[in-house]
ZAKOL-381737 format. One record per residue: residue number from 1; x, y, z of N, C-alpha, C, O in turn; residue in three letters. Coordinates in steps of 0.1 Angstrom, whole numbers, plus 5000, padded with zeros to 4 digits. Example, Ala and Ser with C-alpha at 12.3 -4.5 7.8 and 13.67 -1.06 7.14 Angstrom:
{rec 1,{5132,4943,5078},{5123,4955,5078},{5132,4967,5078},{5142,4967,5085},ALA}
{rec 2,{5128,4978,5071},{5137,4989,5071},{5129,5000,5079},{5134,5011,5080},SER}
***
This chain:
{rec 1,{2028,9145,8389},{2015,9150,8385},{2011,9142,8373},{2019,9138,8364},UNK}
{rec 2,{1998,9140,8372},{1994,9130,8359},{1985,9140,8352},{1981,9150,8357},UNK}
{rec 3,{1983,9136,8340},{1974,9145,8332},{1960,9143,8335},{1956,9133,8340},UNK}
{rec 4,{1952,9154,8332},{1939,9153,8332},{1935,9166,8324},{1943,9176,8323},UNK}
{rec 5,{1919,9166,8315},{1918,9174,8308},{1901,9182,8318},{1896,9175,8326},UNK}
{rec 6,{1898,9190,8315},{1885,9195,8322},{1877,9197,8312},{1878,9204,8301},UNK}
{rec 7,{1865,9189,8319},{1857,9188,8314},{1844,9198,8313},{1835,9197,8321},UNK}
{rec 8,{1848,9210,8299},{1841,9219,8300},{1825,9214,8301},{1819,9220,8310},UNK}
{rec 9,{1818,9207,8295},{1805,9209,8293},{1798,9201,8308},{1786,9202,8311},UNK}
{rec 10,{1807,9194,8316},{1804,9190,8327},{1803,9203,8337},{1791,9205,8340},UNK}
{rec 11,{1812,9212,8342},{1812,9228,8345},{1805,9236,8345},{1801,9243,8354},UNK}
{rec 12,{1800,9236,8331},{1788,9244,8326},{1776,9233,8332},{1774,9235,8344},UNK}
{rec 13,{1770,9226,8329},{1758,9219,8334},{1759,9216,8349},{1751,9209,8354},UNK}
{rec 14,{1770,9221,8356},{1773,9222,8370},{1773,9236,8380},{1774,9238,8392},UNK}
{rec 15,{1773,9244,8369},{1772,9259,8369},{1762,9263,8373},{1760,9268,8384},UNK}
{rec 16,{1752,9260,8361},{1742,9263,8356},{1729,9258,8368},{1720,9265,8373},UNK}
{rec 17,{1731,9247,8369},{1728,9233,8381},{1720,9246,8392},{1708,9248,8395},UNK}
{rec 18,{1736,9253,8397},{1735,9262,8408},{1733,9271,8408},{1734,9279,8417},UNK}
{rec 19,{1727,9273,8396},{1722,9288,8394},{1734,9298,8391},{1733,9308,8398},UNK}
{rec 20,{1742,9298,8386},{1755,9303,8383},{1754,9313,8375},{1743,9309,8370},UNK}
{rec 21,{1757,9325,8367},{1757,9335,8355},{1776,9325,8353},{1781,9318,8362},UNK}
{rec 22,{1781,9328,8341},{1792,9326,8340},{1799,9339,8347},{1809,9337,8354},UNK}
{rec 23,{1793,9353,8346},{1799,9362,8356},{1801,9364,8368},{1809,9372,8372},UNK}
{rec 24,{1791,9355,8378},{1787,9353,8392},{1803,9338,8392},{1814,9340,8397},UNK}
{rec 25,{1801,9333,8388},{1812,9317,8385},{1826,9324,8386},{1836,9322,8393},UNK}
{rec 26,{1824,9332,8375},{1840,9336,8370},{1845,9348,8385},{1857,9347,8387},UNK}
{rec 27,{1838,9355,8393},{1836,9358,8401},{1845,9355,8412},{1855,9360,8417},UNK}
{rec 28,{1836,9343,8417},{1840,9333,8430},{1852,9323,8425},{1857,9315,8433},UNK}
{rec 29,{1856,9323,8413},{1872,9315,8410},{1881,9328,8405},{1890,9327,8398},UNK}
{rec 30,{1877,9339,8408},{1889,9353,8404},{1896,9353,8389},{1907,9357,8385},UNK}
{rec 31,{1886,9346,8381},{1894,9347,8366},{1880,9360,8360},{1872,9368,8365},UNK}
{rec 32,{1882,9357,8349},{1874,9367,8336},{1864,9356,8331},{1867,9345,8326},UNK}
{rec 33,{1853,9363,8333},{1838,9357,8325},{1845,9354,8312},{1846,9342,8311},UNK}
{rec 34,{1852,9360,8299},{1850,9353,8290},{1864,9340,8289},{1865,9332,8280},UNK}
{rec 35,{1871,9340,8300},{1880,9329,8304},{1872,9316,8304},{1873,9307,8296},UNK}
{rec 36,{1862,9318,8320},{1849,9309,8318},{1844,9301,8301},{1845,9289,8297},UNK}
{rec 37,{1838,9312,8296},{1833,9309,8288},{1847,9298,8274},{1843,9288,8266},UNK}
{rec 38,{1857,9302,8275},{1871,9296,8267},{1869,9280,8274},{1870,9271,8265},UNK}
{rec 39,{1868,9278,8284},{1871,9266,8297},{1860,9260,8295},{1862,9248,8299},UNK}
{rec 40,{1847,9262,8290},{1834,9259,8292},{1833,9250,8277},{1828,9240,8274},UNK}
{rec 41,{1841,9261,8271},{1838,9255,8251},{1849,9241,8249},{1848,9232,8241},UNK}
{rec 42,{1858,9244,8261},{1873,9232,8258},{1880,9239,8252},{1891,9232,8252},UNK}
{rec 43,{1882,9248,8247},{1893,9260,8238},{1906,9262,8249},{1917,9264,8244},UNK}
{rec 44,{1905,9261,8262},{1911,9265,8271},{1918,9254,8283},{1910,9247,8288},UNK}
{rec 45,{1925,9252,8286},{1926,9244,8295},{1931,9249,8314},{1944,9249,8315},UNK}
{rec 46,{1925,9251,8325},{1934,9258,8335},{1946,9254,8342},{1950,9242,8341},UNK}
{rec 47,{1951,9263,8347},{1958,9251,8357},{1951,9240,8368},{1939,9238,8368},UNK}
{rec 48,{1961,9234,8376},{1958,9221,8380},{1948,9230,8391},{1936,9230,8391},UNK}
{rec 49,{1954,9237,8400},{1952,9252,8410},{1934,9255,8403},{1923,9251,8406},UNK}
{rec 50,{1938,9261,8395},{1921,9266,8395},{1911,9254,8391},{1900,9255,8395},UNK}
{rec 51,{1916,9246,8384},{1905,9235,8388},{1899,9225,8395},{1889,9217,8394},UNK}
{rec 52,{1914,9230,8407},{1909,9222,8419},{1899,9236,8424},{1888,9233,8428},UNK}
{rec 53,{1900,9245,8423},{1890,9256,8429},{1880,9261,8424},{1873,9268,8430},UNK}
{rec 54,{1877,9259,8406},{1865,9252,8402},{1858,9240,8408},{1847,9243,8412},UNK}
{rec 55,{1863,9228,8410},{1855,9219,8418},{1848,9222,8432},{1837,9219,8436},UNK}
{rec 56,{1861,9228,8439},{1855,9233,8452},{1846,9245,8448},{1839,9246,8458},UNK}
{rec 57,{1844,9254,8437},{1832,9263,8442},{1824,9260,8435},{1815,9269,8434},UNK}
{rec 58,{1822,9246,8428},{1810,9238,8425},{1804,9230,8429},{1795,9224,8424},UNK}
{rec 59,{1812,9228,8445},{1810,9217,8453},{1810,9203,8446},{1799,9197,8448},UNK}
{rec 60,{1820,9196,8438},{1820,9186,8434},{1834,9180,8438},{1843,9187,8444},UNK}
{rec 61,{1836,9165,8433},{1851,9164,8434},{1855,9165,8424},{1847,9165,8414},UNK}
{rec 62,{1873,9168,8424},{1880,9170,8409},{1877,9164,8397},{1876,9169,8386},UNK}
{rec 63,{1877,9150,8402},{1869,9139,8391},{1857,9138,8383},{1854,9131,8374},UNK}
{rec 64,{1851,9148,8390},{1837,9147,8383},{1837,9160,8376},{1826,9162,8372},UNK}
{rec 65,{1848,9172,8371},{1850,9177,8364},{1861,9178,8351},{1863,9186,8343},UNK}
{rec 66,{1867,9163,8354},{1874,9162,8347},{1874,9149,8342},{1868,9139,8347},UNK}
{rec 67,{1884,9148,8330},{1886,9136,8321},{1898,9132,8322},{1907,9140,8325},UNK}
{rec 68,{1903,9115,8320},{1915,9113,8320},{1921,9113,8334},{1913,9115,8343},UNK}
{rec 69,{1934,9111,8337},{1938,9106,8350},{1936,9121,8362},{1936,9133,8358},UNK}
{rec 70,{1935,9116,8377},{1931,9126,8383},{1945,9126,8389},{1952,9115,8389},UNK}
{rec 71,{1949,9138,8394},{1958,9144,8400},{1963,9137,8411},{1954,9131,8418},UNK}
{rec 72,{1977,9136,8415},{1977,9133,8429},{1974,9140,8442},{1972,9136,8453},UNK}
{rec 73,{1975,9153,8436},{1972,9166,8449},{1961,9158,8448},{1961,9148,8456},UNK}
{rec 74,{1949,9161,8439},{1934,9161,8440},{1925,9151,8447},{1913,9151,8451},UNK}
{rec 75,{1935,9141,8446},{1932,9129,8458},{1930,9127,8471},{1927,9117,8478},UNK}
{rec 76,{1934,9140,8474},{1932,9146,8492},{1924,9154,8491},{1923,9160,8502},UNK}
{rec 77,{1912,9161,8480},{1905,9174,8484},{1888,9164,8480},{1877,9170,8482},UNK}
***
């Protein structure tokens, strides 16, 4: 597994994009609205797991929500 950091403010203007509430977001990835909001600021970082499933319910790839090297799982989604 290689490191990568998420890139909250990309998330948020991807969120947002879709018409998202952070409560509607936080929702459809099964965490807590003010989790979101921790992940959004950079205060927080998820596992590898929910930010492959942030990307998928932002319809983006892993890479474009994050910084730094991408995952080897993530290379198949």
């Amino acid at each position: 597994m290689k490191h990568y950091d998420l890139d909250g403010q990309a998330v948020a203007r991807l969120r947002e994009a879709k018409g998202l509430s952070q409560v509607d977001f936080a929702d459809r990835c099964d965490v807590n609205p003010s989790y979101v909001s921790l992940l959004e600021s950079g205060t927080r970082q998820p596992s590898s797991k929910l930010a492959l499933k942030i990307a998928k319910v932002l319809g983006v790839k892993f890479a474009d929500i994050t910084t730094g090297k991408e995952l080897e799982s993530a290379k198949a989604s």
